[in-house]
C-alpha positions in Angstrom: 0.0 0.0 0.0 1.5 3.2 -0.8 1.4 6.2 1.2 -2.0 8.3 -0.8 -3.6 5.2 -0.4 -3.0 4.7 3.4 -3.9 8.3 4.0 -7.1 8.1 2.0 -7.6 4.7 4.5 -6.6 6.7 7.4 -8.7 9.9 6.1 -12.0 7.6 5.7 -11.6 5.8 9.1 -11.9 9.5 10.7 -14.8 10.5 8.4 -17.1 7.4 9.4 -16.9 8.9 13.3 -18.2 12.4 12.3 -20.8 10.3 10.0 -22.0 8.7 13.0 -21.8 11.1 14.9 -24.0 13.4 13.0 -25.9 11.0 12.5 -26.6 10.3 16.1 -27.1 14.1 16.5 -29.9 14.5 13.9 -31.6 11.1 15.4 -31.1 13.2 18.9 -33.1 16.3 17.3 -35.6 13.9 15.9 -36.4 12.7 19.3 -36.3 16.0 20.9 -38.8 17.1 18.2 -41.0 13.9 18.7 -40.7 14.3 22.5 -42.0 18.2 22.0 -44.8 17.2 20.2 -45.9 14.4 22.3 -46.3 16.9 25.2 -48.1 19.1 23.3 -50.2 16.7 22.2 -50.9 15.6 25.8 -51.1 19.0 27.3 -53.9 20.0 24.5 -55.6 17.2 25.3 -55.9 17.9 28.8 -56.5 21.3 28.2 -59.8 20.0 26.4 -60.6 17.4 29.0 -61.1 20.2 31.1 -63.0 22.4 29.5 -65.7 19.9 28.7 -66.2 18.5 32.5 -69.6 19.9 33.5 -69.3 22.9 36.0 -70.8 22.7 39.3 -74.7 24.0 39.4 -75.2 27.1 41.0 -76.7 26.7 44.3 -80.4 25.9 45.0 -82.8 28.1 47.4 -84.5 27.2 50.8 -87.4 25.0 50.3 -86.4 23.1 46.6 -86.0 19.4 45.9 -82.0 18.6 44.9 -81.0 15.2 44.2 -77.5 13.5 45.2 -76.8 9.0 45.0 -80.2 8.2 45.1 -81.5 11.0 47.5 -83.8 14.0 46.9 -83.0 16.6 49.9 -85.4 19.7 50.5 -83.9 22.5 53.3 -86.9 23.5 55.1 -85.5 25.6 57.5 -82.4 27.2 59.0 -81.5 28.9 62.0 -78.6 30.3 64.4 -78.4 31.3 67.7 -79.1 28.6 70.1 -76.3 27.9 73.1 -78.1 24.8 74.5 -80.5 22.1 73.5 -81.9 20.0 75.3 -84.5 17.0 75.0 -87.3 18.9 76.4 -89.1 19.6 79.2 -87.7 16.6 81.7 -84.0 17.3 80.7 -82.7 13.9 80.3 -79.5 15.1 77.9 -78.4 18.8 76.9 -75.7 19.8 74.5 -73.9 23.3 74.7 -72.2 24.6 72.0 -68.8 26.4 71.6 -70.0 29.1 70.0 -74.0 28.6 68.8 -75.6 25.9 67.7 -77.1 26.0 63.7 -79.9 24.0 63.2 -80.5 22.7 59.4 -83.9 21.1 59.1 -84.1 18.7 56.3 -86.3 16.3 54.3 -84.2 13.4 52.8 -86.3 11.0 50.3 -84.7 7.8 48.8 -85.5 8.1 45.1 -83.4 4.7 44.3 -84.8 1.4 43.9 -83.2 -0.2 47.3 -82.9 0.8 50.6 -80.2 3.4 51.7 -78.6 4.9 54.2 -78.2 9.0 54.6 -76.0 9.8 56.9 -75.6 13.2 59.0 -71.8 13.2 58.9 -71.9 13.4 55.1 -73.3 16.7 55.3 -71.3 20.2 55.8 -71.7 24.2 55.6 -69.9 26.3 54.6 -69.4 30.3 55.5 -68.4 33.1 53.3 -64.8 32.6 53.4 -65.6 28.7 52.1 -64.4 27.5 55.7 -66.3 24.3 56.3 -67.7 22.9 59.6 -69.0 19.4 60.4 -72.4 18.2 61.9 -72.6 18.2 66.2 -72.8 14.4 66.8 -74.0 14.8 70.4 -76.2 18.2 69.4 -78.3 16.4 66.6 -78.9 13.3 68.8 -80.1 15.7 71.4 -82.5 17.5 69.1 -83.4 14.2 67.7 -84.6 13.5 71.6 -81.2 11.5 72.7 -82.1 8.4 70.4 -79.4 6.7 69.1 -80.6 5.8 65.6 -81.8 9.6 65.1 -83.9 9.6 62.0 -80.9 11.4 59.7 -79.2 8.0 60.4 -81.6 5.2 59.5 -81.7 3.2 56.5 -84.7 5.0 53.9 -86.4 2.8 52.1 -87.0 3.2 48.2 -89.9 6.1 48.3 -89.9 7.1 51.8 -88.8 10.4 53.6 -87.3 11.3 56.8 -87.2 14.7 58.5 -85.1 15.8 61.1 -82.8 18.6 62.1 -78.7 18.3 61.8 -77.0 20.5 64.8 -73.8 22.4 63.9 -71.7 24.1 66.5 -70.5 27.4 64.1 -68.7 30.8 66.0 -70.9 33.1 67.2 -69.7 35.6 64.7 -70.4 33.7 61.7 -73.3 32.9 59.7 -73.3 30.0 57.1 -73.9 30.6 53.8 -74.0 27.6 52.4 -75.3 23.9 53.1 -73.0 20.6 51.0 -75.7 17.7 50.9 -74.5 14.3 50.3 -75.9 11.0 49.4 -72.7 9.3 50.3 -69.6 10.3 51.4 -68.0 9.9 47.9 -70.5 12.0 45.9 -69.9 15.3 44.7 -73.0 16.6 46.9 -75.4 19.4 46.1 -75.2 23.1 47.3 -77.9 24.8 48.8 -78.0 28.8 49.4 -79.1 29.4 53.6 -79.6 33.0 52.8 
């Protein structure tokens, strides 16, 4: 082998590196491209997910039927203001609240096909600054005259209705705005406007 042909040898051994090598670079660019894409792809998708869920229904007035896992609820009433319940006129049990004692009275009708079970610790308010406070166990079974299946506890079967009043302890300088009615304590709930 003579010297221009050992060069050209040596000369084509380096050039198959930088072949490689830019090849390899241009499959990197293709990924990074593929890669940008994909993401986009995925993020406009989500993007549209989202703008398709169904937004939560304004909240219902005093006094109308909402429905939530197989339960119709109607608010009949709502008041603040008591410090101390009591069973009645023999006082057997009395509750005492922290602050005052918010009574929600509701009507809870099983509109499924099989009996169910609404339960009062499934159901919140909430005040103006979306703070949210949980049901009184001892209060409500007070109101509910110390029994301890209090009606907001039984099982409903398909068709019937229980009433009965759920007992929140709330600070005396706050008024609720809002009452979060569940069927279970998985479901989305219902809102219902207390003022």
């Amino acid at each position: 082998m003579n010297i221009k042909q050992e060069n050209m040898t040596r000369i084509s051994r380096k050039q198959s590196p930088r072949k490689v090598s830019a090849l390899g670079v241009l499959g990197i660019i293709f990924l990074v491209f593929c890669g940008i894409g994909l993401i986009s792809a995925m993020i406009a998708s989500g993007i549209n997910k989202s703008d398709s869920s169904p937004q939560a229904a304004a909240p219902s007035a005093l006094g109308t039927s909402v429905g939530d896992e197989g339960f119709n609820f109607v608010v009949n009433s709502f008041k603040c203001g008591e410090k101390e319940i009591s069973t009645g006129d023999v006082v057997v049990s009395r509750a005492t609240a922290q602050g005052q004692f918010c009574r929600l009275n509701i009507t809870v009708t099983n509109s499924g096909d099989t009996t169910n079970r609404i339960r009062a610790y499934d159901q919140y308010l909430f005040n103006a600054k979306e703070q949210r406070f949980e049901y009184d166990a001892h209060a409500t079974s007070v109101a509910a005259g110390n029994y301890i299946g209090a009606e907001i506890n039984d099982d409903i079967n398909p068709g019937n209705s229980v009433t009965a009043d759920i007992v929140f302890d709330i600070p005396l300088s706050d008024a609720p705005s809002l009452a979060e009615l569940h069927g279970s304590n998985e479901s989305q709930g219902v809102q219902v406007n207390l003022q």
